[in-house]
MOPAC internal coordinates of N, CA, C and O (Angstrom, degrees):
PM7 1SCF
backbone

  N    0.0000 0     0.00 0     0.00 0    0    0    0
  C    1.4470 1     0.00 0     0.00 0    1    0    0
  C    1.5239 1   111.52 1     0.00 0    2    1    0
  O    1.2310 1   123.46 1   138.37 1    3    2    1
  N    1.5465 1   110.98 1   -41.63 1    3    2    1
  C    1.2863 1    99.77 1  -169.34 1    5    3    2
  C    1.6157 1   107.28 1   -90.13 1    6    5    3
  O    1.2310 1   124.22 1  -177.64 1    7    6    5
  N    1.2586 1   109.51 1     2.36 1    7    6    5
  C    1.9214 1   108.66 1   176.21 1    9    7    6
  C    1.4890 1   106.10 1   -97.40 1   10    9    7
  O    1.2310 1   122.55 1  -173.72 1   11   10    9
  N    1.2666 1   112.72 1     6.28 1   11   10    9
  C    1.7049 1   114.72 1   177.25 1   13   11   10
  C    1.6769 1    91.28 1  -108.36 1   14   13   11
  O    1.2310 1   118.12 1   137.49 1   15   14   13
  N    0.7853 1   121.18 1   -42.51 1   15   14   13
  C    2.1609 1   123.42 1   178.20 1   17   15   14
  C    1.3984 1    80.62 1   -62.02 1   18   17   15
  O    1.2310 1   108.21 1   102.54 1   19   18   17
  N    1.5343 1   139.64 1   -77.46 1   19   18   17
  C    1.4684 1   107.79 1  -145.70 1   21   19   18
  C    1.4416 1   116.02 1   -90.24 1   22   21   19
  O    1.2310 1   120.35 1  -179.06 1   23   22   21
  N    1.3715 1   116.93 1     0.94 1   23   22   21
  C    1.6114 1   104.09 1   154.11 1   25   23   22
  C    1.6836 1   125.43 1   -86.54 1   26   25   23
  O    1.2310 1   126.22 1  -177.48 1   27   26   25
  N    1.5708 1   105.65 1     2.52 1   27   26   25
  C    1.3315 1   118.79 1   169.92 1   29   27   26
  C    2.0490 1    99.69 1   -72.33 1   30   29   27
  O    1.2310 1   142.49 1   109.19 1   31   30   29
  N    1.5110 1    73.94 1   -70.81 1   31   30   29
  C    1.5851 1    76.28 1  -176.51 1   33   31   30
  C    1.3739 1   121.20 1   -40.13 1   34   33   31
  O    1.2310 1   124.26 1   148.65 1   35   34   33
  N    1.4578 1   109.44 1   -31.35 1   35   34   33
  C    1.8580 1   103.32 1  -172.65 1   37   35   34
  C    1.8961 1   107.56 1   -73.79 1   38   37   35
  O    1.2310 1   126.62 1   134.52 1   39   38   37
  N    1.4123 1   104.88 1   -45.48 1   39   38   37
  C    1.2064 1    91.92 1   161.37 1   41   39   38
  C    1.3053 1   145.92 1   -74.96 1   42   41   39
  O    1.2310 1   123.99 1   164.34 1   43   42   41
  N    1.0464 1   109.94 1   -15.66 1   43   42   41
  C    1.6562 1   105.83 1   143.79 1   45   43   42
  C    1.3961 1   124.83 1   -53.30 1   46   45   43
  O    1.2310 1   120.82 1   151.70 1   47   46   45
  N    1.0831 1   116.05 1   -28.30 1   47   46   45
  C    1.9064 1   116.94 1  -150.51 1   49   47   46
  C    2.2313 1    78.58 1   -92.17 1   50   49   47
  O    1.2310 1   130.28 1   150.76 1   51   50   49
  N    1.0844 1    97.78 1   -29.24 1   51   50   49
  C    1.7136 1   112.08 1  -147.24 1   53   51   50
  C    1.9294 1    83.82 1   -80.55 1   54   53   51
  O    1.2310 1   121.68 1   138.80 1   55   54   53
  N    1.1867 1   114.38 1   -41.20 1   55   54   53
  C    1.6922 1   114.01 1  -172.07 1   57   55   54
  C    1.5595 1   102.67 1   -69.02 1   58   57   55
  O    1.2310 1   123.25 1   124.07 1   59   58   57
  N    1.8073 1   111.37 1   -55.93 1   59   58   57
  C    1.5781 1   140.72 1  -163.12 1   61   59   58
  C    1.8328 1    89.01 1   -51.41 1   62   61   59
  O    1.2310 1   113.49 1   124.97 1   63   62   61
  N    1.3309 1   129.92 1   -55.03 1   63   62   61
  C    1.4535 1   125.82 1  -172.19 1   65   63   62
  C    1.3684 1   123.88 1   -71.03 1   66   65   63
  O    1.2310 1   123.63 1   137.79 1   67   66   65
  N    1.4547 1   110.64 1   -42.21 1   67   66   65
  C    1.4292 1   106.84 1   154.58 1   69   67   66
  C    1.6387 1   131.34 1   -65.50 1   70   69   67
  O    1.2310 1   123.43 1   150.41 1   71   70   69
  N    1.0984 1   111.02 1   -29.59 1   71   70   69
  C    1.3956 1   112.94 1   169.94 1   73   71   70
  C    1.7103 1   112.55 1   -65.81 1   74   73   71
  O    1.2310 1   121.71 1   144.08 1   75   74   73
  N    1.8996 1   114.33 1   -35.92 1   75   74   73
  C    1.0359 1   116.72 1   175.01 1   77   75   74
  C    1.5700 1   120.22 1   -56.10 1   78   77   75
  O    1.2310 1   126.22 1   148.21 1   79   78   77
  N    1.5217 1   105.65 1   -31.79 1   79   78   77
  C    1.8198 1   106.42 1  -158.40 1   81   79   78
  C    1.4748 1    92.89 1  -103.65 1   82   81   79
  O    1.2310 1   115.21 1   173.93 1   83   82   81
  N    1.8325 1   126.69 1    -6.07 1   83   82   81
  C    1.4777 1   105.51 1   148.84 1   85   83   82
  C    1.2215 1   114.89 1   -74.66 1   86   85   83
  O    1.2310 1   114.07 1   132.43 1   87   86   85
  N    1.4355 1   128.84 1   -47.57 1   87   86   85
  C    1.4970 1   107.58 1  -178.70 1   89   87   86
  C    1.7273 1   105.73 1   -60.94 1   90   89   87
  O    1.2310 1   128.06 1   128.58 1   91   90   89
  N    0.7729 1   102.08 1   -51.42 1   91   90   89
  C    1.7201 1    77.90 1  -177.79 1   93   91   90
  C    1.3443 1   151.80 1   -25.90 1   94   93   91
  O    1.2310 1   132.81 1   139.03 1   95   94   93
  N    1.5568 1    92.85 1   -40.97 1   95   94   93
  C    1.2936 1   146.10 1  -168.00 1   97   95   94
  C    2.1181 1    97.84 1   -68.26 1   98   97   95
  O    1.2310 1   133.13 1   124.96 1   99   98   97
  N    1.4651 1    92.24 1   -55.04 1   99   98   97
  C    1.3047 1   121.27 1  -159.92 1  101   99   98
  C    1.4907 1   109.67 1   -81.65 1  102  101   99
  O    1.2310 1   128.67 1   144.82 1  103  102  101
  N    1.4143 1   100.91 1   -35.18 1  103  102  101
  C    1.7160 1    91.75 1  -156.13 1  105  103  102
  C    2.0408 1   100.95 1  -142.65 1  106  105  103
  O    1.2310 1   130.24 1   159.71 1  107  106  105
  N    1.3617 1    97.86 1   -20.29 1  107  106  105
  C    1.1790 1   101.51 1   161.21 1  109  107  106
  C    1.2711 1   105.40 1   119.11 1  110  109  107
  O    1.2310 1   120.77 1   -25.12 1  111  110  109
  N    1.6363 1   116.13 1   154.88 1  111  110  109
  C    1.8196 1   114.30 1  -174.28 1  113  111  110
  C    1.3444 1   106.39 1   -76.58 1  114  113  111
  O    1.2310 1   114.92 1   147.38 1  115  114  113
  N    1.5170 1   127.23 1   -32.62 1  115  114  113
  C    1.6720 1   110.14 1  -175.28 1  117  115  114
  C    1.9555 1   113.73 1   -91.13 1  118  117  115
  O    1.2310 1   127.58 1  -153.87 1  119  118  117
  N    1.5399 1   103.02 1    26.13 1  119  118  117
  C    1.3545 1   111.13 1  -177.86 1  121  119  118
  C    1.5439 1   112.10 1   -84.99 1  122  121  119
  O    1.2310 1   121.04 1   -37.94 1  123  122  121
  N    1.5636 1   115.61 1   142.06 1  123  122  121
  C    1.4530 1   100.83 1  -162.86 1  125  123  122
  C    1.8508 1   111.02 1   -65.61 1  126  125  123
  O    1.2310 1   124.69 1   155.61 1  127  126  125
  N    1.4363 1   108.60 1   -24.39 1  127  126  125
  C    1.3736 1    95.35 1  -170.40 1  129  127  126
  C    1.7219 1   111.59 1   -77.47 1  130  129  127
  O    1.2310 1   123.28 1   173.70 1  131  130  129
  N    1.3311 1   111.32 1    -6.30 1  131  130  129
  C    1.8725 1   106.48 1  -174.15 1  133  131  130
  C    2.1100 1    95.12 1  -107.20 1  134  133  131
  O    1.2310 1   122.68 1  -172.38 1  135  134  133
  N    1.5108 1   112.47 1     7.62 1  135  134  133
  C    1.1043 1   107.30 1   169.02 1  137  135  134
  C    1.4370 1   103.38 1  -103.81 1  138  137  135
  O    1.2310 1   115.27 1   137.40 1  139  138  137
  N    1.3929 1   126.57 1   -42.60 1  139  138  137
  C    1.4159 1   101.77 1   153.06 1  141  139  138
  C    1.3469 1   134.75 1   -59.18 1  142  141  139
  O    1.2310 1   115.68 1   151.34 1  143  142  141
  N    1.1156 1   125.81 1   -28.66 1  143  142  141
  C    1.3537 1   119.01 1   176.29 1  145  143  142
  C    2.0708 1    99.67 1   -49.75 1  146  145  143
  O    1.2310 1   136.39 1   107.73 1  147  146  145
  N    1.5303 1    85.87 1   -72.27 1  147  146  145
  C    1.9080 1    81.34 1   165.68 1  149  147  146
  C    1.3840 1   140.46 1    -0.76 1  150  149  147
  O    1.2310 1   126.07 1   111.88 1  151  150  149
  N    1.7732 1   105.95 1   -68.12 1  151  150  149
  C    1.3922 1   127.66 1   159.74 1  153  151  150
  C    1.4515 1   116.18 1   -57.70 1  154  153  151
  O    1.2310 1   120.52 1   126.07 1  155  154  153
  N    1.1043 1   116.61 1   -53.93 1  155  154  153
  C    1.5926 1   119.94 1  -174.44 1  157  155  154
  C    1.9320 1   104.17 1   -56.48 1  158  157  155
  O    1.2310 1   129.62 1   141.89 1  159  158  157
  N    1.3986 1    99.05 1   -38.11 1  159  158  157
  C    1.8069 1   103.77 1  -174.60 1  161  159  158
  C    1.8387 1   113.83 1   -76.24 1  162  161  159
  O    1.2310 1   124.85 1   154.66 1  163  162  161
  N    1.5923 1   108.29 1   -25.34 1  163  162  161
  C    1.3713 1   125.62 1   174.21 1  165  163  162
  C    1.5862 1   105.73 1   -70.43 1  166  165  163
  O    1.2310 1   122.26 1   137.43 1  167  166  165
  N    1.6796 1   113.29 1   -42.57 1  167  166  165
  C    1.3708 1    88.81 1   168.75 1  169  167  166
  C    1.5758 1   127.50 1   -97.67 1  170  169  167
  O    1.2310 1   110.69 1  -170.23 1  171  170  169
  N    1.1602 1   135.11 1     9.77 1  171  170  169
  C    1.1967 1   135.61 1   166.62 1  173  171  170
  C    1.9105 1   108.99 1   -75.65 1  174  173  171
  O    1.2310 1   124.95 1   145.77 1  175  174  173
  N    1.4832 1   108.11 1   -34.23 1  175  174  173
  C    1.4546 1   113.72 1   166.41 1  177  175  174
  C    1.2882 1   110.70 1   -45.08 1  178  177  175
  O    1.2310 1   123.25 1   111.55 1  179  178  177
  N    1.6844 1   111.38 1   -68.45 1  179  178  177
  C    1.3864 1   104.78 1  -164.99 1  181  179  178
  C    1.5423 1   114.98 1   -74.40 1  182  181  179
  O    1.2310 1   120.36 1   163.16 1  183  182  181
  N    1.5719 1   116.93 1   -16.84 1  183  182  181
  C    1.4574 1    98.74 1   172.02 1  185  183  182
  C    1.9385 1   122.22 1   -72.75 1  186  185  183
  O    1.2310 1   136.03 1   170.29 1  187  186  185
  N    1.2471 1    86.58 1    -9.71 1  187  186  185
  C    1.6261 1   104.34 1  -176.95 1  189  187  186
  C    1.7076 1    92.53 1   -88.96 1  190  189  187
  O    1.2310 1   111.01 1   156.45 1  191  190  189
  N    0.9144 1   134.51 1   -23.55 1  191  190  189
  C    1.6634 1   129.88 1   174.97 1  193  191  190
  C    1.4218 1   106.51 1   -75.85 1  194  193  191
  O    1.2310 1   126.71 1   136.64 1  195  194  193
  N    1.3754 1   104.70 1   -43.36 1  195  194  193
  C    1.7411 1   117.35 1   169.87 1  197  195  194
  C    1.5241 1   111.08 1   -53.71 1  198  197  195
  O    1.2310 1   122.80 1   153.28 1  199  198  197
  N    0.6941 1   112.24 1   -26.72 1  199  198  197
  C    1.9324 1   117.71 1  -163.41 1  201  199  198
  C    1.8425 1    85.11 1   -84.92 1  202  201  199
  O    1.2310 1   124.61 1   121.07 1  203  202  201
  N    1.3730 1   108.76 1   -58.93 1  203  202  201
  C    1.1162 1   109.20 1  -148.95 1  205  203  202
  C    2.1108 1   103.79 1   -65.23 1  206  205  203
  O    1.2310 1   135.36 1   130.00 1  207  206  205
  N    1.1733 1    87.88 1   -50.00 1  207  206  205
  C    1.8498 1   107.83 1   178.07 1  209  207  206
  C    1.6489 1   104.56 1   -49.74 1  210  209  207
  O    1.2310 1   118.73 1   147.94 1  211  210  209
  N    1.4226 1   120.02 1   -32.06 1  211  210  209
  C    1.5881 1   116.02 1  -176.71 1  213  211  210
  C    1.2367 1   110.18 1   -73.62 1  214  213  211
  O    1.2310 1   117.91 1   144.14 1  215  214  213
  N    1.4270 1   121.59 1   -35.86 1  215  214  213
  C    1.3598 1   151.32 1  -137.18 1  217  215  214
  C    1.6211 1    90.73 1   -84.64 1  218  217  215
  O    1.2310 1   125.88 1   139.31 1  219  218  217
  N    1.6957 1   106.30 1   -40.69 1  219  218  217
  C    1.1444 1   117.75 1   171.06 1  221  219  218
  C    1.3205 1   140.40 1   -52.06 1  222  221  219
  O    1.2310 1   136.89 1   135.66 1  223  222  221
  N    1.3775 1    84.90 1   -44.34 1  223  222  221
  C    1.9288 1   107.04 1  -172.60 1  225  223  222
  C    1.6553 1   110.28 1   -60.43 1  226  225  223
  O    1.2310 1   120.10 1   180.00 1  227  226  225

């Protein structure tokens, strides 16, 4: 269960960054839609830090 969540999560994090550096690309880094993308990629990180830190315990 939890090796299907963190290859979920990686592909998310893996789609969320490329989608980020086209908008970027496109419309600019302080534009609201490539600063959400930002946010949206900050939290797939930390739930993927979460996976990893439990994994630990």
């Amino acid at each position: 269960m939890k090796q299907v969540l963190k290859k979920e999560v990686l592909a998310n994090i893996e789609l969320k960054r490329k989608e980020m550096i086209v908008f970027a690309q496109k419309v600019g880094y302080t534009n609201e839609r490539t600063v959400k993308c930002s946010q949206d990629l900050d939290m797939y990180l930390n739930k993927y830090q979460l996976i990893l830190l439990n994994r630990m315990s």
